[in-house]
N, C-alpha and C positions, 0 to 999 in steps of 0.2 A: 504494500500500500504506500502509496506516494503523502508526503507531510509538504505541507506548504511551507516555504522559507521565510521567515520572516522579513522584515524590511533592517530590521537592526542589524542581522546577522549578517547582510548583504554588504552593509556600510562598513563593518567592522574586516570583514573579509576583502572584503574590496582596498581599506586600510593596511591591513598585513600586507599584501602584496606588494602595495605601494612602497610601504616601508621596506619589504625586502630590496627592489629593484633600486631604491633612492642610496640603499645601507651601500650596497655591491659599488654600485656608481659613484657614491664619495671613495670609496676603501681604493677603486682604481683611479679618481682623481689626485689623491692625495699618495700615492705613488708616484704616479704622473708628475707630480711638483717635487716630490723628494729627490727623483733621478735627476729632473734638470735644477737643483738647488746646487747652493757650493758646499754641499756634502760631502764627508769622506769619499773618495773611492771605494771602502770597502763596505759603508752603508749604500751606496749605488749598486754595487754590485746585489747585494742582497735584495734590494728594492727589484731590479730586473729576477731575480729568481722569482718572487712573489709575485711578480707582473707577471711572468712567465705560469704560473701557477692558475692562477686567477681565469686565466683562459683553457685551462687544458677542456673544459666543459661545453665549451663554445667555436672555440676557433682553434683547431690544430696549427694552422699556419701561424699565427698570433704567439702560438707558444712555442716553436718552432723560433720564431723571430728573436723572441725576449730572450731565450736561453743561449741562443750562440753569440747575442751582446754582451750577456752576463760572464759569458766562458771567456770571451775575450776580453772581458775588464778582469778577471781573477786572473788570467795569465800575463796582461801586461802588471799588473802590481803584487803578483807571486805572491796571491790569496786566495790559501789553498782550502780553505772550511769552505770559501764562497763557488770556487772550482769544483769541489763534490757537488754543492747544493747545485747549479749549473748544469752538473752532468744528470742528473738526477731528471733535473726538468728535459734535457731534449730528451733523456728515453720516453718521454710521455709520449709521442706522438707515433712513437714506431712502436709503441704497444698497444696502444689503438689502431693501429692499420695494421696488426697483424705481424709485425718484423720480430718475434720473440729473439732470437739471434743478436739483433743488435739493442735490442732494450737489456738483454740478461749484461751483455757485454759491458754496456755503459753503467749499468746500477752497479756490474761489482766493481768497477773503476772509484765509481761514488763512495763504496762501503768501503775498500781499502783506505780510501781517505779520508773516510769519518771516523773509521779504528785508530786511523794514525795522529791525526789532529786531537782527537775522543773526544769528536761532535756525536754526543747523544742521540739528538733529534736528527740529523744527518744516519747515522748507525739504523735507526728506527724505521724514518721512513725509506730508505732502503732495502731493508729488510721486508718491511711490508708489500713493495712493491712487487720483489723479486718471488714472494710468495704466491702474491694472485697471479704472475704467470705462471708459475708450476701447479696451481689448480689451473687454468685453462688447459695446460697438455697433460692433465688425469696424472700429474705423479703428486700424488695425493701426501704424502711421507714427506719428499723437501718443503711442499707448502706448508703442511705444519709446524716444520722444524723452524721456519724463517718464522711464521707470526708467531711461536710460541719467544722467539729469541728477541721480536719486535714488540712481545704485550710486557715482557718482563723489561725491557727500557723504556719505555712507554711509560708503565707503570712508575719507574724510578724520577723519571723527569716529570711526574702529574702530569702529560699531555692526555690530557682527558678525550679529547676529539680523537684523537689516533686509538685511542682503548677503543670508542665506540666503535669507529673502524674495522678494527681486527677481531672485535666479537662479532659483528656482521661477515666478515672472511670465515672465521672457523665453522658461522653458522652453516656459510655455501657450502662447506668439504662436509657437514654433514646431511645438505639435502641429496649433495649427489651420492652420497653413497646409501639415501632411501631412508635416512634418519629422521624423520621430518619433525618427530615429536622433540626432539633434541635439537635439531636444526631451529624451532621455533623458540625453545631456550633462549638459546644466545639471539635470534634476531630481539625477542624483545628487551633483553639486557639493552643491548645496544640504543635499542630507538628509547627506554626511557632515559638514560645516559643522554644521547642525542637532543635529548627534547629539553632537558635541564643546561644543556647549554644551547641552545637556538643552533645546533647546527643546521640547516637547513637542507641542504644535501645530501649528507648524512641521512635525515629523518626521510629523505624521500626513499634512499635505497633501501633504506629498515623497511618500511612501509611496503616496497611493492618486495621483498623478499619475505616479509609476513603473510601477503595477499598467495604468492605464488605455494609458500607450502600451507595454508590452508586448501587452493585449489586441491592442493596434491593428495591431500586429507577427504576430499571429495566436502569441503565445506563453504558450499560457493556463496553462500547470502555474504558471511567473513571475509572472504575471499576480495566480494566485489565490493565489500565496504574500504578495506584496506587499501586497493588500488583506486580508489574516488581520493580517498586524504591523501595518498600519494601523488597523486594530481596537480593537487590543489599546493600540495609544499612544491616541488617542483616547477610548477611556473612560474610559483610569488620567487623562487630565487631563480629562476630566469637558467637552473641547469638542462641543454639543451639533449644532452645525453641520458641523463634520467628519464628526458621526459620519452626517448626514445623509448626505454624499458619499459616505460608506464603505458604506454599505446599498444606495444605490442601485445604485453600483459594481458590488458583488456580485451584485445583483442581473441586472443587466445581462451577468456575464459567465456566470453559473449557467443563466440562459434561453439565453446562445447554444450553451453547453455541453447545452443541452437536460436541464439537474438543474431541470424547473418547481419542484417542490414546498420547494426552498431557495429559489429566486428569491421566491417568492410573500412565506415567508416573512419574508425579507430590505422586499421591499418593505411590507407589512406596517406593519412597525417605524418604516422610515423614514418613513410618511407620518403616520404619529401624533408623531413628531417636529416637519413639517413646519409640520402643523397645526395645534400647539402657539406653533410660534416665531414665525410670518408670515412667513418666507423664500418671496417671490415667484418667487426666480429657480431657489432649491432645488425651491419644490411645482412650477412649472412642468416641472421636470426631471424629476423624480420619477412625473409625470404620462407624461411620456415613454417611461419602464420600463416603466410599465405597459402602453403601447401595442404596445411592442415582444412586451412577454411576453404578450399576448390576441393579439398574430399569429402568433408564432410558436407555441400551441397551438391556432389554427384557433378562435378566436373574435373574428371581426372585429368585430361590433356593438359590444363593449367598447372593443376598440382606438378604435372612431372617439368613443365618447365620451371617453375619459382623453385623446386626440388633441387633442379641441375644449378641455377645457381647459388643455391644455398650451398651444395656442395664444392662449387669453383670457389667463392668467397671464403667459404670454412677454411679451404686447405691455404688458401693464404694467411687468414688469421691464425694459422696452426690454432685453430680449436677443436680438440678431440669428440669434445660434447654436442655441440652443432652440428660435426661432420657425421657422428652417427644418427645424430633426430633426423637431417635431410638423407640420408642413405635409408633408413625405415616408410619414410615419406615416398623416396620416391620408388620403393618397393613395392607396397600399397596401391599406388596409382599406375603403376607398369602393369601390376596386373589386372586392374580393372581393366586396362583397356588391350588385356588380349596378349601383350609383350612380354610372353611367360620367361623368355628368356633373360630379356634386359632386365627385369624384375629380379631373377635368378641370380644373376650375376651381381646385382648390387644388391644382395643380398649375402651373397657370399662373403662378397666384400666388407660389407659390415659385421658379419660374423670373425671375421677374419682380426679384422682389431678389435672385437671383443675380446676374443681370447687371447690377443697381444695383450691383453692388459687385465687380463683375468687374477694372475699372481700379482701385478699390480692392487690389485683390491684387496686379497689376501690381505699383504703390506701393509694397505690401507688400514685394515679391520687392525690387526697388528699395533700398528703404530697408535692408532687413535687408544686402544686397549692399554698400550702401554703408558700413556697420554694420562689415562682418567687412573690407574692404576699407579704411578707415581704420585698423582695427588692425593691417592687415597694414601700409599705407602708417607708421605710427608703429615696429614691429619693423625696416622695414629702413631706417627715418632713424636709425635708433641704429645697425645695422650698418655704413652708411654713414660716419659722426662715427669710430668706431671705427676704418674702415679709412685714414680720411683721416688720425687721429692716426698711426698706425702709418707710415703713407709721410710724414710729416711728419717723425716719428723718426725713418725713414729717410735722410731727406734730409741733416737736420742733421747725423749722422753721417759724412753719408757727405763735407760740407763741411769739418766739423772735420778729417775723416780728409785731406780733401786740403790744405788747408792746416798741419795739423801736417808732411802732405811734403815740401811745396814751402821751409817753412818753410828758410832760408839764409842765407847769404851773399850769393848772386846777387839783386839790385833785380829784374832785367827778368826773372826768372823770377817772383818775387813780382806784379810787376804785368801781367805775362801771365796768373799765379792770377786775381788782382783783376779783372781786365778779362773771364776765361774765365767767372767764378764771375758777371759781370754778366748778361752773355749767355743764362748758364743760368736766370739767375733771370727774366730777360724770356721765354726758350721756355719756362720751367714756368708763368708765368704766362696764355701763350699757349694752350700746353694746359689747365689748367686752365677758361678760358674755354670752348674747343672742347668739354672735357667737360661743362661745365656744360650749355652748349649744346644736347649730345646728350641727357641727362638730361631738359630739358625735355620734348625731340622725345618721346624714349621714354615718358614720363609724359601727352603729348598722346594719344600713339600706343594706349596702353593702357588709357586712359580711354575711344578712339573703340574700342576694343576691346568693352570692356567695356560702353558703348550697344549695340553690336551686338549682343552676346551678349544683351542685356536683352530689346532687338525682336525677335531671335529667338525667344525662350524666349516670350514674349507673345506671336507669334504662331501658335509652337505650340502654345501651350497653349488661343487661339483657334479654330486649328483643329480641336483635341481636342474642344474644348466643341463646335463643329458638327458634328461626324463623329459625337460621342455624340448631340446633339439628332437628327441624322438618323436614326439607329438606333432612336430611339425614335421617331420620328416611323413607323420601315418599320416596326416591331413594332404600335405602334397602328392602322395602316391594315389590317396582316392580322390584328389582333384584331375591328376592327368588318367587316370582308369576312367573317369566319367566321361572328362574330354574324349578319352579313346573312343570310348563305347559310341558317343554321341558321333565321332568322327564318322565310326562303322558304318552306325546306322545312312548316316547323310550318306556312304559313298554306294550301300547299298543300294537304297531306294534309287543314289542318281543310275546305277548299275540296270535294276530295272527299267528305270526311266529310258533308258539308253535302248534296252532289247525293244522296249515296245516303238519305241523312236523308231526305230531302224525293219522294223515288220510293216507299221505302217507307211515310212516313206518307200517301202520297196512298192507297199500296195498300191498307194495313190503316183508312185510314176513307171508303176508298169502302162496303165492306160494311155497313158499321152505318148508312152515311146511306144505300144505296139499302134495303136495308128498310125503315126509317123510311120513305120515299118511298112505300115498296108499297105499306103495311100505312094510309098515311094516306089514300091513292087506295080501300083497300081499303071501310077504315071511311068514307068519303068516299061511295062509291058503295051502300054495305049501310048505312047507320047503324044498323039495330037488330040483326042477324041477326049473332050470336057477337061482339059489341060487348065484353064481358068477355076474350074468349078473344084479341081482336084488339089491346085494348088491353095485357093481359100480354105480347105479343111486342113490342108498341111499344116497351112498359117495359126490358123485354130490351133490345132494341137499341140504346135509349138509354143504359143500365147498360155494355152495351160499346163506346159511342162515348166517355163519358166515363171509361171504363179509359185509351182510345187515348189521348186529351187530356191524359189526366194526366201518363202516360207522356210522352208528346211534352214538356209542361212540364216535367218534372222532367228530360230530357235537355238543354233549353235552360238552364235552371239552371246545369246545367256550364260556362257561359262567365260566369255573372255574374262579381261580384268575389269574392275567397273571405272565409269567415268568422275571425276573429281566432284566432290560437294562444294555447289554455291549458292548464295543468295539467290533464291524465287520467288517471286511476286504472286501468290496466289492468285488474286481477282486477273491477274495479266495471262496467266496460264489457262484458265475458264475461258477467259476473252479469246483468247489463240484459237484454242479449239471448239467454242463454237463458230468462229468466223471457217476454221476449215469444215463445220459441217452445214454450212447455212444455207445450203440449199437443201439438204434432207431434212433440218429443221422448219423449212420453208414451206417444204411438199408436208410434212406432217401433221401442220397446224400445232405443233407443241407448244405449251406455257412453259418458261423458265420464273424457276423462283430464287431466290439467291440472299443467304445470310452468314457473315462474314463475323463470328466473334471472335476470333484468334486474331494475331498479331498479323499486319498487311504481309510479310517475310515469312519464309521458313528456310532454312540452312539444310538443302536435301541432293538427291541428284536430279539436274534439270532434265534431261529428255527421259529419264523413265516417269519422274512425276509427271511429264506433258503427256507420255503413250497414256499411265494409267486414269488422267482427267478423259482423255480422247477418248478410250476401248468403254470406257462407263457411258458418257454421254452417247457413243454409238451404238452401244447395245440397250439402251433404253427407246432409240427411238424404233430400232429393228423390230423391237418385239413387242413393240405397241398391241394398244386392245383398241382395234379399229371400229368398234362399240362406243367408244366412248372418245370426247379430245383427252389428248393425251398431255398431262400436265408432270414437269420434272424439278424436282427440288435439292438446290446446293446446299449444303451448309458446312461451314466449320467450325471447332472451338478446342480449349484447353481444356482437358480432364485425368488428371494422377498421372501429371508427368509426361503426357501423350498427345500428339498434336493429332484431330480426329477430322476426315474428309469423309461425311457423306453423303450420296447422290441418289435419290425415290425418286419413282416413278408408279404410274396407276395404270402398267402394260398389262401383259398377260401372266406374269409371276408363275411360279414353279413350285411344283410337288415339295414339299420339303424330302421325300426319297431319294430325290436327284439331287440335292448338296451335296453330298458327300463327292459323288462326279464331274459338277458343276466346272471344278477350276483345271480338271483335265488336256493335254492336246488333243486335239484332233474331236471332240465332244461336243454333241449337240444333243439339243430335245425339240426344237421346233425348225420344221423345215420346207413354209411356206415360206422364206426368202432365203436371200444368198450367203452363205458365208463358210467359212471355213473349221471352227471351232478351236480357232488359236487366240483370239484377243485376251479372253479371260486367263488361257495360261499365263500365255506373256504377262501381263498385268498381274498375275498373284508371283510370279517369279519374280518378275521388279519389286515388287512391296517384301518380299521375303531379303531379295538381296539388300534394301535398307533396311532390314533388321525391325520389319514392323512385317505389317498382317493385312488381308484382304480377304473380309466378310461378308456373308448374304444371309439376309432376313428374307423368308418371299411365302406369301403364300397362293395359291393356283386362281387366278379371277381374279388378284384385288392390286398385285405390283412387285416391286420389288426395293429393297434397301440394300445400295451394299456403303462398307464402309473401308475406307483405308485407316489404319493406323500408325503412327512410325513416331519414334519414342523422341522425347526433347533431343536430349543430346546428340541425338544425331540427323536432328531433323533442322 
């Protein structure tokens, strides 16, 4: 249910933004004045790094600019904190377009010389950096390594924005490996962190990384609540790359909600962003949606093109993740449309780096295990310290407490204390050993525990991966059995088709060639005597031997290859063909009725929809009920997917006994005028070869309906 927005909330909304776009705008003006002030050089130079920064969201080239100023102010004044931060920023721009190679190169340039300087924040966010490329190429294990190395600096310098940061990182290495419940953990750490300091960037990717593992969770009301606020933080700060993720997002969750005509839009937007900024690894994605949304409305052909570039673009962002969602996409859509092979193959092909990267998951589980499992081992080494102080306290008490008793008069009871108190202290150190001891064992013990569990879980989840390859492998095998069977049958029937084909063409041109014969013997044996009269019957006979011929060719026809689909004009193709029959319409006195609710176009093949408008209209007028005028009615419309041609008449209609024969060659049932009994074949073999159908409603005295059928997408 829809809430009306108030008018307050509009002004206030409408204010945030303002306030973002005005905040962004002074932070880059007053850069802008710092660089050309008589500032230090080395406050210049950092000024250009943060210029350089400021854009990476916006303008790759922008940042691109700033960073090779800044690198060549740090190099003329051998400032070398400023020379990391410098390098740092040009990797930005080759890591958004996909150059991992030369972004990994330049960040560890940067790191070396933030270790060496011991620039913290330098150390950190290079660290950080170099991590989110190693989740984009699935090695799941250095990405952790680096943001766990970048939270603990992070942490040490309070850069609180960078914390939020790298909990939003760890969140992604747990959506992709299907953690989501965990994965949403740390996204919301993050965004309320985020939100306590106005990052606003920040809160966008929290936002639409909250939205995506709800979808994931199958929780779409959450889902699309989360990418609406994410929206809405992302324009007020004017980030043009978020707002990329944010469109797509929606987009993505509107097609599966089956809302197309928001998806569309959604995507749309996004890709005119896309294609503005050069974001490789966004247009790759973004290519994605689209594949998703052209399958999920039953338009494969598209799917596999936005498919194929989502794949070209993947492989240059080196995004592992992208290249296999567009490699299943365009599987999917290969085989809708018949391309069992190409399907097949990039299908292999996707298979193929999955299992490259199978023992990579392993690892993955592995490391993250070892991850949560170190912190668990760090919580109970302090409850540990804690409990040992505590029985330390103990002890000492409980010493003092027996020597202030014993304390006396009596010597041998004091060095009975003394001597008791030795003893005790050699068994507690006894035990303590014993315990230490046991501690190991346990810590051994729980560690060989914990391999187990690991081989376990690897091998089931090995198993899983072959129980599923099997399953597709049984679904594939009775996919192409079916196709066989269905092959069979078609080539049977055409097999049939063929023998009666070939019985009757011998039938229908034995006549015409033994006259010829006669009539050649005739004139052979008389040459002058009705030589006129003799050769007119020749002619004749020859006139319907090449009927036969024709006929016969134009049935073989039907197996050629077919003619290309284009644009047809319905009411144009009616119009054609009744102008070629307007003289037997002429002589019939027939009424035409004509109602057009489909769209003026249809996307089909033009001269078989011309024969099959033509062979209808001609057999209606043939077999009129000369009883009555003979009235004939067009119509088309859209109905579940199907563009529908029908054409009545109020002729002489037919037995329903005869349908079943009806669409036969060589077949008739009325044979008071002329014809051959091919139109109707032809005409239902064209409707068959577009992958649609041709129908007869009739009953004997009252007319006839037939209807063509032939499905959207290919019509």
């Amino acid at each position: 249910m829809h809430t009306r927005t108030s008018p307050i909330y509009k002004v206030v909304f409408l204010l945030f933004s303002l306030n973002g776009i005005v905040h962004a705008q002074v932070k880059l003006d007053s850069l802008r004045t710092l660089i050309h002030s008589t500032a230090a050089d080395t406050t210049r130079t950092l000024a250009y790094c943060e210029l350089a920064y400021q854009f990476y969201n916006k303008n790759l080239d922008s940042t691109a600019k700033y960073a090779q100023v800044a690198k060549s102010l740090a190099t003329k004044i051998q400032f070398s904190k400023g020379y990391g931060r410098a390098l740092r920023c040009e990797a930005i721009p080759f890591l958004f377009k996909g150059d991992h190679k030369k972004a990994v190169e330049l960040l560890e340039q940067a790191n070396a010389i933030a270790e060496q300087t011991n620039d913290l924040k330098g150390i950190g966010d290079s660290k950080t950096a170099l991590g989110a490329i190693y989740r984009n190429e699935g090695d799941y294990e250095k990405a952790m390594g680096y943001f766990s190395g970048a939270l603990n600096v992070k942490k040490k310098i309070n850069d609180l924005q960078g914390v939020g940061t790298l909990l939003n990182n760890m969140g992604v290495i747990y959506f992709d490996i299907h953690d989501f419940e965990k994965a949403l953990e740390y996204y919301q750490q993050a965004y309320d962190l985020q939100r306590k300091l106005n990052d606003e960037p920040g809160m966008g990717r929290s936002l639409t990384n909250l939205g995506q593992a709800h979808q994931a969770l199958r929780k779409f009301n959450q889902a699309l609540i989360d990418f609406k606020k994410a929206l809405q933080v992302v324009e007020a700060a004017g980030d043009k790359r978020g707002l990329t993720l944010v469109y797509s997002s929606l987009a993505t969750i509107y097609t599966e909600t089956h809302k197309l005509d928001s998806a569309k839009e959604f995507l749309v937007k996004g890709e005119a962003i896309c294609n503005e900024l050069g974001f490789k690894d966004r247009l790759a994605d973004h290519h994605n949606s689209y594949a998703f949304y052209y399958l999920t409305s039953t338009q494969p052909a598209k799917a596999v093109q936005h498919a194929s570039l989502a794949i070209s673009l993947s492989k240059q962002a080196d995004n592992t993740n992208i290249l296999l969602k567009a490699l299943d996409y365009y599987s999917q859509a290969a085989y809708q449309l018949g391309m069992y092979k190409d399907a097949f193959d990039h299908s292999k092909y996707r298979q193929k780096i999955q299992d490259s990267i199978v023992s990579d998951k392993v690892k993955r589980n592995s490391m993250l295990a070892d991850f949560n499992l170190k912190q668990e081992q760090i919580k109970n080494e302090l409850e540990k310290n804690k409990l040992e102080k505590i029985a330390s306290d103990e002890r000492h008490r409980r010493i003092i407490n027996s020597f202030a008793g014993v304390t006396g008069t009596i010597f041998v009871i004091a060095l009975f204390a003394f001597v008791a108190f030795r003893k005790f202290r050699k068994q507690n150190r006894l035990l303590q050993k014993q315990r230490h001891e046991l501690t190991e064992q346990y810590q051994a013990i729980s560690e060989q525990d914990e391999e187990l569990k690991e081989i376990n879980e690897a091998l089931k989840k090995a198993n899983d991966l072959i129980e599923l390859q099997n399953k597709e492998i049984l679904e594939n095998n009775q996919t192409l059995q079916k196709e066989v069977e269905k092959r069979t049958r078609e080539i049977i029937d055409y097999n049939q088709q063929l023998e009666k084909f070939a019985h009757l063409s011998a039938h229908n041109l034995r006549a015409p060639v033994a006259r010829i014969l006669g009539l050649s013997n005739l004139l052979k044996s008389s040459p002058s005597e009705n030589e006129n009269q003799v050769l007119c019957h020749l002619k004749t006979a020859a006139n319907e031997l090449d009927v036969v011929v024709k006929d016969l060719n134009l049935i073989l026809q039907l197996q050629d290859e077919q003619p290309p689909l284009s644009d047809v004009n319905i009411e144009q193709q009616v119009a054609i063909a009744k102008l070629k029959l307007e003289q037997q319409i002429s002589h019939s006195g027939a009424t035409l009725e004509e109602h057009y609710y489909a769209n003026g176009n249809i996307n089909t093949i033009k001269p078989y929809f011309q024969f099959i408008i033509y062979a209808l209209l001609d057999n209606a007028i043939k077999y009129r009920d000369e009883r009555r005028p003979l009235q004939i009615k067009i119509e088309t419309k859209i109905e579940d997917g199907y563009f529908l041609l029908s054409i009545a008449d109020n002729g002489l209609g037919l037995d329903e006994k005869h349908h079943p024969k009806l669409f036969d060659f060589y077949t008739r049932f009325h044979f008071h005028v002329a014809g051959k009994g091919l139109g109707l074949y032809i005409a239902k073999s064209y409707a068959d070869a577009m992958k649609g159908s041709l129908t007869i409603e009739s009953k004997e005295g009252v007319g006839c309906v037939f209807t063509l059928r032939l499905p959207l997408a290919s019509a």
